[in-house]
N, C-alpha and C positions, 0 to 999 in steps of 0.2 A: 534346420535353421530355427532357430529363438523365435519364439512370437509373442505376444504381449499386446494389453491392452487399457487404456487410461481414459479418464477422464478429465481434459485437459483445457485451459485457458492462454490461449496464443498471446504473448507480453510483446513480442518483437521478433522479426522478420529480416534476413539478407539475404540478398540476391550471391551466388557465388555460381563459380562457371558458369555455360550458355545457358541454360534453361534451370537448373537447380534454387533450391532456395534454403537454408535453414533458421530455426525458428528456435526462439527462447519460449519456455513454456510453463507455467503451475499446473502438477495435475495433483488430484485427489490421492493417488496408489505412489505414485514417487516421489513426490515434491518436485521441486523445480530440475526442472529435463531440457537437453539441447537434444532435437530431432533436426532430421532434413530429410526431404522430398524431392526425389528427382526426377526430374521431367514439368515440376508444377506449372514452369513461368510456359508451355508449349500451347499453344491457342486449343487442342485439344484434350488437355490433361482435363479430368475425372476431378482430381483432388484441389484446384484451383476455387471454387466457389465454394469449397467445407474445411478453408482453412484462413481463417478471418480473425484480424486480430480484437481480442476481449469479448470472446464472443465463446460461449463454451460449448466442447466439439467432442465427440468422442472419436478416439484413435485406435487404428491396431499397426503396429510396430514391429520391423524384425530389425536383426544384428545386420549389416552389410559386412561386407571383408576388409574394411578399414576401422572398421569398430564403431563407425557411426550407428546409430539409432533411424533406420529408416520408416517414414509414413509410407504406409502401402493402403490405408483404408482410412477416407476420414465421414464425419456426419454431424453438420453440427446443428445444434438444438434451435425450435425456435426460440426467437429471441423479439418480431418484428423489428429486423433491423436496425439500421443507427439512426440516432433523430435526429428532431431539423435543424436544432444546432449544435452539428457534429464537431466545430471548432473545438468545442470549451468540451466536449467531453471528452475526445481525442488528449488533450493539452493537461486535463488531471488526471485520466486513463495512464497516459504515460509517466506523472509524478508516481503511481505506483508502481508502475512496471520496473522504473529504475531504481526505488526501495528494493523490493523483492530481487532484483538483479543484486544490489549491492547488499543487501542484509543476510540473505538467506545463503548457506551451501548449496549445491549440488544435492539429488535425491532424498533428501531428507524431508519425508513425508509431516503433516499437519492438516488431518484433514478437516477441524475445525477452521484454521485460516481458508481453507478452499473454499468452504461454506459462506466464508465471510468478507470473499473476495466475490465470488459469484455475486451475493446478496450486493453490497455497493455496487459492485459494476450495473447493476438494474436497478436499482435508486438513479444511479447517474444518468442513465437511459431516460428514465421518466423526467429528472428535472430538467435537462436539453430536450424534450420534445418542445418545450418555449421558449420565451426570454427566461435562461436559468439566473436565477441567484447564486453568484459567483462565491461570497462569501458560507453560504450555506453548502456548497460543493465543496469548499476545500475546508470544509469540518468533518462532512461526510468520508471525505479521503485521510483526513485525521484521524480519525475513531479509528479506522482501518489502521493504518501504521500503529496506532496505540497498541492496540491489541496485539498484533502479533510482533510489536518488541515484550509486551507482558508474557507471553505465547515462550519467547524465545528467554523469558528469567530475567528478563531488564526493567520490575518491575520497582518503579521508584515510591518512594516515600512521601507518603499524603497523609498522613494522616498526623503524625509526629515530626518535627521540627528534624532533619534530618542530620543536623550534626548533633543539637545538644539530645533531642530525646525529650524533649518538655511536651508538654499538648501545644496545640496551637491557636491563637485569638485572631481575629477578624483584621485588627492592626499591626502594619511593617513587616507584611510576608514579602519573602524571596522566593527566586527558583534557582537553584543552582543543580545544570545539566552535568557536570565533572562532580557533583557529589551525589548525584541524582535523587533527588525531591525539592518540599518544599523548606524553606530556610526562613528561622523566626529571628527578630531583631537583634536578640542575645547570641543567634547561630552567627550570624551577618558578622559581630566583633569578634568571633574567634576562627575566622573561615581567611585563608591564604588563598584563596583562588576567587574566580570574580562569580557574581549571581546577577540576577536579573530582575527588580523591585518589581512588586507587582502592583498596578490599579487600583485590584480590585480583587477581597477575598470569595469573589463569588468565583472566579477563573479555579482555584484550589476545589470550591462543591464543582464544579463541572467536569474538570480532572477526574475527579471519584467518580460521577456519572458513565463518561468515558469506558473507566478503567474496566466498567463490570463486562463480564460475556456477552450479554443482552444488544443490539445496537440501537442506539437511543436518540442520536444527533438530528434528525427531523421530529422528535415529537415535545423537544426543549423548548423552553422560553427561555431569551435570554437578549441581554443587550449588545448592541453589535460590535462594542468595545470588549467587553467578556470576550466574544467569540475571536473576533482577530488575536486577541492577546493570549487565549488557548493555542491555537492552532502555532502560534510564536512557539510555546514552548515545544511544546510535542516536535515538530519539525527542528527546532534546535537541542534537542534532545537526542533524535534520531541522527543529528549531524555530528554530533558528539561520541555516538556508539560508534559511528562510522568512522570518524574520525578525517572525513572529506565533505565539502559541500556537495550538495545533490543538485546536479548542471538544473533538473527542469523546475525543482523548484525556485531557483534565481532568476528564470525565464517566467515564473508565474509571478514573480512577486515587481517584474520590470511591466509588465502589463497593465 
């Protein structure tokens, strides 16, 4: 029998049959993986306290005879558990989980985004250990989405006007996510599809910030209109490669 083993990030969990359970997963060696464990939900199961979601665990894996991916060994890292306000980190935990569910394929590895999903999911950790700063949490989960839509070649136009090509000045930027970048006031009159006026040219330098490898969104200055009005784009960006709204972040934005 197969065996295998990963380094993996629990996104989402269902209960199926009486005691069984399967799991959506990111690991480092395959990219995103469905496993299931059977026996977990049995008051005695072994593997029931080292399979926690956003929490990273290391696994070993065989084939079963239906072709699932079975958990036969799990351990997961410390972490000191989840903090004290597990609500709000639960509630953008799962804004990425359902990215990653809807953007990514099946085992197609990246194991920069693994790095870079670890690393946020432990910022997020630290800023819920108090009263977190909501807006600075759903930046932090921004930057993340950012990257690995750039990760995955859907890397938009910031730096030049993305229809005509000109440079671009401080005054009468756009964003337009169906052409993907930013859109100068000369782009704006020759654009059949709709864009999105911008504020503030300072939203375009923070994009750039964003966009690099590096993660940067907690050590920014920045005014809190910038920041909502970034996070706008990137999420409507991402709904646009999608091409469907993303149920949790409708539910963060009703909150």
């Amino acid at each position: 029998m197969r065996q295998s083993k990963a380094t993996a990030i629990i996104l989402h969990a269902a209960d199926i049959f009486d005691a069984d359970r399967s799991y959506l997963m990111y690991t480092r060696e395959q990219g995103k993986l469905r496993a299931r464990a059977k026996g977990v939900r049995r008051p005695k199961s072994r593997l029931a306290g080292n399979l926690l979601p956003y929490v990273t665990t290391e696994l070993e894996f065989v084939v079963g005879e239906s072709g699932w991916e079975l958990i036969v060994q799990a351990q997961t890292h410390e972490t000191g558990g989840y903090p004290e306000e597990s609500l709000a980190f639960f509630q953008y935990a799962e804004l990425i989980a359902e990215t990653v569910d809807k953007l990514l394929p099946d085992r197609e590895a990246h194991p920069e985004f693994f790095d870079g999903l670890e690393y946020t999911l432990d910022r997020m950790r630290h800023l819920c250990a108090k009263d977190p700063d909501k807006g600075l949490l759903m930046l932090i989960v921004a930057e993340l989405v950012f990257k690995l839509l750039i990760v995955l070649g859907y890397h938009p136009e910031l730096e030049r006007c993305v229809v005509t090509g000109e440079a671009l000045t401080p005054q009468g930027l756009a964003w337009s996510s169906q052409v993907g970048g930013v859109v100068s006031e000369e782009g704006m009159r020759n654009m059949s599809v709709p864009s999105m006026p911008l504020r503030s040219s300072r939203t375009v330098v923070l994009l750039r910030q964003l966009a690099r490898p590096q993660f940067v969104a907690e050590r920014l200055a920045m005014d809190e209109e910038v920041r909502i009005e970034t996070c706008r784009v990137i999420f409507d960006y991402l709904q646009t490669q999608l091409g469907k709204p993303l149920k949790s972040y409708v539910v963060l934005g009703q909150l």
